[in-house]
CHARMM internal coordinates of N, CA and C (Angstrom, degrees):
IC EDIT
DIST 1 N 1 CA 1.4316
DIST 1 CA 1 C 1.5278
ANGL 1 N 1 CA 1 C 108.75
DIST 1 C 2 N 1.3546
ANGL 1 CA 1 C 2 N 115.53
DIHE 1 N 1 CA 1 C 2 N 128.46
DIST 2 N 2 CA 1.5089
ANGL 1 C 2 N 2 CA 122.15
DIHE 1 CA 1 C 2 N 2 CA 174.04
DIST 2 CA 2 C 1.4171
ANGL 2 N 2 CA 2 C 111.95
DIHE 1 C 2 N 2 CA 2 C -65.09
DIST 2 C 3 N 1.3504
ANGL 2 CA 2 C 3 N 124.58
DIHE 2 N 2 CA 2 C 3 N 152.62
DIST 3 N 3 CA 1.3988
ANGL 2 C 3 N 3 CA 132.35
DIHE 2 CA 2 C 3 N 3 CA 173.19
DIST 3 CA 3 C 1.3871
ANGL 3 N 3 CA 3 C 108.56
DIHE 2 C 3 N 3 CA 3 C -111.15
DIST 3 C 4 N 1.0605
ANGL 3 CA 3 C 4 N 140.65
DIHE 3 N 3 CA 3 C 4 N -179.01
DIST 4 N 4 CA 1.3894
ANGL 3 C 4 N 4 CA 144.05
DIHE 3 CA 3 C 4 N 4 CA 168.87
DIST 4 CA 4 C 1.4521
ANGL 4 N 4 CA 4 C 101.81
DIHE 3 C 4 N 4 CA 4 C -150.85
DIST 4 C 5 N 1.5958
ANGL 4 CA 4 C 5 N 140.93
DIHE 4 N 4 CA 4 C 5 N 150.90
DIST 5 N 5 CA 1.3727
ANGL 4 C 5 N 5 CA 123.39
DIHE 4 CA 4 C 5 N 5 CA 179.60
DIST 5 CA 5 C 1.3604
ANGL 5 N 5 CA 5 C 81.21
DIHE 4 C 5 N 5 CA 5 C -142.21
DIST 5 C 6 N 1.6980
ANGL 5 CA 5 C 6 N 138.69
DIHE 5 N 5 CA 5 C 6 N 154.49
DIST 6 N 6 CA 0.9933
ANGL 5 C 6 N 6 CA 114.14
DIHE 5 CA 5 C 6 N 6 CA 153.48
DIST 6 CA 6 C 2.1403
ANGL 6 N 6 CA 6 C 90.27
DIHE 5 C 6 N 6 CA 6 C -147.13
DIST 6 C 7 N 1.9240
ANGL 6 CA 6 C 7 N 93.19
DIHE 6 N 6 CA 6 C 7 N 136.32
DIST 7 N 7 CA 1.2852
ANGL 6 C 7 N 7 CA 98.59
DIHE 6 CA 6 C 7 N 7 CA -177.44
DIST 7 CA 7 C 1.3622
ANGL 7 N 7 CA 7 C 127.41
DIHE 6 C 7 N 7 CA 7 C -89.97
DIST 7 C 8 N 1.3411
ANGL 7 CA 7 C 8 N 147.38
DIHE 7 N 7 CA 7 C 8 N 112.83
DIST 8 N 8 CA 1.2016
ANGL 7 C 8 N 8 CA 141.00
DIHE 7 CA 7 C 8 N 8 CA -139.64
DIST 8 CA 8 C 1.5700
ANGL 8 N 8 CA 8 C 103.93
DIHE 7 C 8 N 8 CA 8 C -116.60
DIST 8 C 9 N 1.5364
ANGL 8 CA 8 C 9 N 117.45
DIHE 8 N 8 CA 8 C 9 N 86.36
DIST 9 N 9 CA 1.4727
ANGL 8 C 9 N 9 CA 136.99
DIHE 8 CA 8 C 9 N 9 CA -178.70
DIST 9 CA 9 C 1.5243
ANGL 9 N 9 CA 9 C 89.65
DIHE 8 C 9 N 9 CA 9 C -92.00
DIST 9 C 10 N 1.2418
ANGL 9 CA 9 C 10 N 101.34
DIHE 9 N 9 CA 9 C 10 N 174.40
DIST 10 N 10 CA 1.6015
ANGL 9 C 10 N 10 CA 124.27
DIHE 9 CA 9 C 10 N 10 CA -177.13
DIST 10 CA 10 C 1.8406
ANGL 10 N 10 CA 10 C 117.79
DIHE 9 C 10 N 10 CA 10 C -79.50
DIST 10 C 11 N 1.4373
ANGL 10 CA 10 C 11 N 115.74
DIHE 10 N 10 CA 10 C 11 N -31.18
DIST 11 N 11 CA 1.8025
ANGL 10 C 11 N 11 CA 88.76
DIHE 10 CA 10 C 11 N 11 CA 173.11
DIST 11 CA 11 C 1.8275
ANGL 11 N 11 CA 11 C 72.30
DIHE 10 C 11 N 11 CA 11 C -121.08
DIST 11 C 12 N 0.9695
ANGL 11 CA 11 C 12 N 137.42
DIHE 11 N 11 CA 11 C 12 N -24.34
DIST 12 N 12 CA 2.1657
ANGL 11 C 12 N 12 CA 133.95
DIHE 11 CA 11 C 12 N 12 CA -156.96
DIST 12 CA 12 C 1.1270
ANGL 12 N 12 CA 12 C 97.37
DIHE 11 C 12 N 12 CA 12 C -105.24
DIST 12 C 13 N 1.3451
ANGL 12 CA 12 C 13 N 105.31
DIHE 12 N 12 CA 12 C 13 N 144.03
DIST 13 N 13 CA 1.4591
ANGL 12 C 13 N 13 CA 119.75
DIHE 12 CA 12 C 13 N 13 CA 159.19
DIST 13 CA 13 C 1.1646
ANGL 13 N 13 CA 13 C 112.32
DIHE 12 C 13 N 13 CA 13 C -140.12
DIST 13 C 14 N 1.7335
ANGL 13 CA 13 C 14 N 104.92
DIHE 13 N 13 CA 13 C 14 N 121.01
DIST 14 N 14 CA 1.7160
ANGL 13 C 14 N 14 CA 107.76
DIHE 13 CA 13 C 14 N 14 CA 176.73
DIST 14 CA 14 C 1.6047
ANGL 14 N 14 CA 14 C 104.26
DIHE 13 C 14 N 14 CA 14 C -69.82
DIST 14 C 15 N 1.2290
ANGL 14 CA 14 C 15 N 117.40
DIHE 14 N 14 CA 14 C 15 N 177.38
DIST 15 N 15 CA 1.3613
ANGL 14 C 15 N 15 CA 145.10
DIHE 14 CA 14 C 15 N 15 CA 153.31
DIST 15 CA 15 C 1.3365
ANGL 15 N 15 CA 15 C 125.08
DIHE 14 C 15 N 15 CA 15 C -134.93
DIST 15 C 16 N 1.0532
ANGL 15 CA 15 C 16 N 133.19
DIHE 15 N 15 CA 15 C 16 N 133.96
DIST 16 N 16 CA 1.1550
ANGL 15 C 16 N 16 CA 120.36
DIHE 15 CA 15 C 16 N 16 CA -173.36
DIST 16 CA 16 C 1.7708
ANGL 16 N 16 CA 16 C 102.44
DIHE 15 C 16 N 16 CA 16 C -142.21
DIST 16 C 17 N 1.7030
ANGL 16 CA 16 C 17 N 125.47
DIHE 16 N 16 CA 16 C 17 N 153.66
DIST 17 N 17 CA 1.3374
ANGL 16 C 17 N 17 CA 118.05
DIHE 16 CA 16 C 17 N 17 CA 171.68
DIST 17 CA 17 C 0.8232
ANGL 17 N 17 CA 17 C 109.18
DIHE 16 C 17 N 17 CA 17 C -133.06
DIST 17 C 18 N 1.2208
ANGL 17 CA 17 C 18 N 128.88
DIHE 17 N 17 CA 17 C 18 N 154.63
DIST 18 N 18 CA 2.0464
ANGL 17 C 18 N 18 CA 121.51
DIHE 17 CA 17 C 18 N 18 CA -172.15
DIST 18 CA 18 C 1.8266
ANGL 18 N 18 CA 18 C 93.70
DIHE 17 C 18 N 18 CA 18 C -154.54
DIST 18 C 19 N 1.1097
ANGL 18 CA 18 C 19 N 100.96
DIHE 18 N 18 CA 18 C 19 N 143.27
DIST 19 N 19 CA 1.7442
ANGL 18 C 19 N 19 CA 118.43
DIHE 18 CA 18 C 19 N 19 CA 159.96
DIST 19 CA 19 C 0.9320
ANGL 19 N 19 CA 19 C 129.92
DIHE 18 C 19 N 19 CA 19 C -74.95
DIST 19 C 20 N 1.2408
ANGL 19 CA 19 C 20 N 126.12
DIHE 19 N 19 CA 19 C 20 N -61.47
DIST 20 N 20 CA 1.2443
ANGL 19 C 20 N 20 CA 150.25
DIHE 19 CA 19 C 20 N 20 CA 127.32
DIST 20 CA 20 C 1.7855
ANGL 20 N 20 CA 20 C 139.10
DIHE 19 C 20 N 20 CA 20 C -40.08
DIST 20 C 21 N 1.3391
ANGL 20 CA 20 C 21 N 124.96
DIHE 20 N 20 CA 20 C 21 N 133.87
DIST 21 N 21 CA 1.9939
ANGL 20 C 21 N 21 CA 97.08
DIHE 20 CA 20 C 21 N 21 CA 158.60
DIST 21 CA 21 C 1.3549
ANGL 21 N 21 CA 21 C 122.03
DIHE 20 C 21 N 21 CA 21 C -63.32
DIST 21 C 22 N 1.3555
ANGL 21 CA 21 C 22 N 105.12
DIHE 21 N 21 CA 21 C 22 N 141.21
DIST 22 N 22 CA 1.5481
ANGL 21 C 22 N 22 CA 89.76
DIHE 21 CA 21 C 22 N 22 CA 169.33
DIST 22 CA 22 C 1.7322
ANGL 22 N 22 CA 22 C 90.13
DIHE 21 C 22 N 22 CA 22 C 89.72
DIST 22 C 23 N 1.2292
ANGL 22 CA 22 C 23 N 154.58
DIHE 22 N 22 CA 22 C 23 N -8.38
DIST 23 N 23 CA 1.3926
ANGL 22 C 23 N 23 CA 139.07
DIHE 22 CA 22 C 23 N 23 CA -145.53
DIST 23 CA 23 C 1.4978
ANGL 23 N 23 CA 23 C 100.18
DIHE 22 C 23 N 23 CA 23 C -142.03
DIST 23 C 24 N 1.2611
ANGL 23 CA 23 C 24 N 124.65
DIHE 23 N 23 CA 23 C 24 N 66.21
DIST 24 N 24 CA 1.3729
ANGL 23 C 24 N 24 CA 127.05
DIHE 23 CA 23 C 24 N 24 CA 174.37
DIST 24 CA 24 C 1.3281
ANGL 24 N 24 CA 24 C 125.01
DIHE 23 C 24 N 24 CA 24 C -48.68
DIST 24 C 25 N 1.3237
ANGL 24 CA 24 C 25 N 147.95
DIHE 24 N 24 CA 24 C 25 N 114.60
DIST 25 N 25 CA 1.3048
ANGL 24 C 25 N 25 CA 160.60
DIHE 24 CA 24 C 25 N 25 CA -151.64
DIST 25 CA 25 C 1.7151
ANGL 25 N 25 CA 25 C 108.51
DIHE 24 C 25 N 25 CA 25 C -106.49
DIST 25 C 26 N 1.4102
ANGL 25 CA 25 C 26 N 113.92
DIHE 25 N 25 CA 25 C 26 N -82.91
DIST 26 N 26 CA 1.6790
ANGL 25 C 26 N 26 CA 107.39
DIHE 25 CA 25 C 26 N 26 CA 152.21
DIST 26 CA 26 C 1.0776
ANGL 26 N 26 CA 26 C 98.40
DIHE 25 C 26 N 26 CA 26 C -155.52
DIST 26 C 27 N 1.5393
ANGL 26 CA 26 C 27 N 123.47
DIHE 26 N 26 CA 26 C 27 N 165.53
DIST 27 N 27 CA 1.1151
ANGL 26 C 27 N 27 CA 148.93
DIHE 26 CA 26 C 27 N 27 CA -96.74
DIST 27 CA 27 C 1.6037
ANGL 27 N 27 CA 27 C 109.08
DIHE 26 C 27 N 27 CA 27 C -166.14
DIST 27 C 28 N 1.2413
ANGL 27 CA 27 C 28 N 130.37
DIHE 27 N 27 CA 27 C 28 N 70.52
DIST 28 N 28 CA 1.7871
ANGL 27 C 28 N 28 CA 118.29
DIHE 27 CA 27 C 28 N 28 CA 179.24
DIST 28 CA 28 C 1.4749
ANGL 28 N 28 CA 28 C 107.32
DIHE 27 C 28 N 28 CA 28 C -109.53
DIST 28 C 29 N 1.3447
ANGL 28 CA 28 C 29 N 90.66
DIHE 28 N 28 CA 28 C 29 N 169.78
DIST 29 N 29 CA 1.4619
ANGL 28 C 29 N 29 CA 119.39
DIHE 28 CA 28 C 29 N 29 CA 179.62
DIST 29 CA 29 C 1.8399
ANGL 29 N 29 CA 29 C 102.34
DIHE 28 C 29 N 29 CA 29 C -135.24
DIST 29 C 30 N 1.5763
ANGL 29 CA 29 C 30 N 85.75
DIHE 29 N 29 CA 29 C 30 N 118.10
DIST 30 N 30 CA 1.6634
ANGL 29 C 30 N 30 CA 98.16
DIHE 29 CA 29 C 30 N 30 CA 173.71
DIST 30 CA 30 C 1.6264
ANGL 30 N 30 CA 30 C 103.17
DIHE 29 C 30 N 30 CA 30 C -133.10
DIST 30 C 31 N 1.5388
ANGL 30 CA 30 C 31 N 99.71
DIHE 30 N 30 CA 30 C 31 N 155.29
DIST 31 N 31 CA 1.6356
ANGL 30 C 31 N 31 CA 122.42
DIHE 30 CA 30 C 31 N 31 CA 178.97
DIST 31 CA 31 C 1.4789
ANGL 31 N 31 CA 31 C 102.05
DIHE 30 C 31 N 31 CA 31 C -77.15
DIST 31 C 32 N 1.6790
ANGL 31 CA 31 C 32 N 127.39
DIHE 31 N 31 CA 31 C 32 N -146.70
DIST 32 N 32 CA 1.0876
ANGL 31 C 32 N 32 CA 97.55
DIHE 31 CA 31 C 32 N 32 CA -168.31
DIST 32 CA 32 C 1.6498
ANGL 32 N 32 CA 32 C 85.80
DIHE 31 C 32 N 32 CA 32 C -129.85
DIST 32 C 33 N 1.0474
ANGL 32 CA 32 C 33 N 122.38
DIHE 32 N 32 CA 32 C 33 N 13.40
DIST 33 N 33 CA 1.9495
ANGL 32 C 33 N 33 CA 134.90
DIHE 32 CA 32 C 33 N 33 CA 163.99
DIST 33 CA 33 C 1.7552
ANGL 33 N 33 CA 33 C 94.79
DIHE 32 C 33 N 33 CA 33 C -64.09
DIST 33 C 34 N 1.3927
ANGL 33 CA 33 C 34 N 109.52
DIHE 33 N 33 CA 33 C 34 N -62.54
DIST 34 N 34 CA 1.4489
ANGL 33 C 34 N 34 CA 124.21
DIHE 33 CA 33 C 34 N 34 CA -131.12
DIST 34 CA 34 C 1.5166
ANGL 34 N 34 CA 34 C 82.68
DIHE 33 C 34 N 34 CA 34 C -84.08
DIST 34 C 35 N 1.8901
ANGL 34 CA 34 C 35 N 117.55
DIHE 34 N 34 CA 34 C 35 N -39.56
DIST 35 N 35 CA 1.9740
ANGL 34 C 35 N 35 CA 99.73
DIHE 34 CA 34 C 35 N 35 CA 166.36
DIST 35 CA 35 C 1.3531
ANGL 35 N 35 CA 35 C 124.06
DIHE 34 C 35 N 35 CA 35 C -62.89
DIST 35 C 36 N 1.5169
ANGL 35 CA 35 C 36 N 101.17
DIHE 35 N 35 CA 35 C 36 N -28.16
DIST 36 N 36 CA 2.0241
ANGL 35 C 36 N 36 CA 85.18
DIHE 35 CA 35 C 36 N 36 CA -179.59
DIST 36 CA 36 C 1.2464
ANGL 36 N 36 CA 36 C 123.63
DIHE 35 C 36 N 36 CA 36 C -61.77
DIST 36 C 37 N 1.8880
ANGL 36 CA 36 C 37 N 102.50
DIHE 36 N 36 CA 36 C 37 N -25.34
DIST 37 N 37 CA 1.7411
ANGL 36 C 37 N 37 CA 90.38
DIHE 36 CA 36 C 37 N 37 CA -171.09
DIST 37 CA 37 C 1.1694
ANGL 37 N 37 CA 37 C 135.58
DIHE 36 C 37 N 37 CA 37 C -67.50
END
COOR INIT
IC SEED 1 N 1 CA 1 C
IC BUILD
């Protein structure tokens, strides 16, 4: 089962996806334009 995490800082927002716990899949960094789209 896929995970999705997403961290909600003030201008960045990570994303992150994992398969696994512990098993990071990839990994972004978006502003807050590039999350609305």
């Amino acid at each position: 089962m896929k995970r999705i995490a997403v961290d909600l800082a003030k201008s960045v927002y990570q994303v992150a996806e994992s398969v696994r716990v512990g098993q990071v899949v990839q990994r972004k960094r978006l502003n807050r334009a590039a999350f609305q789209r």
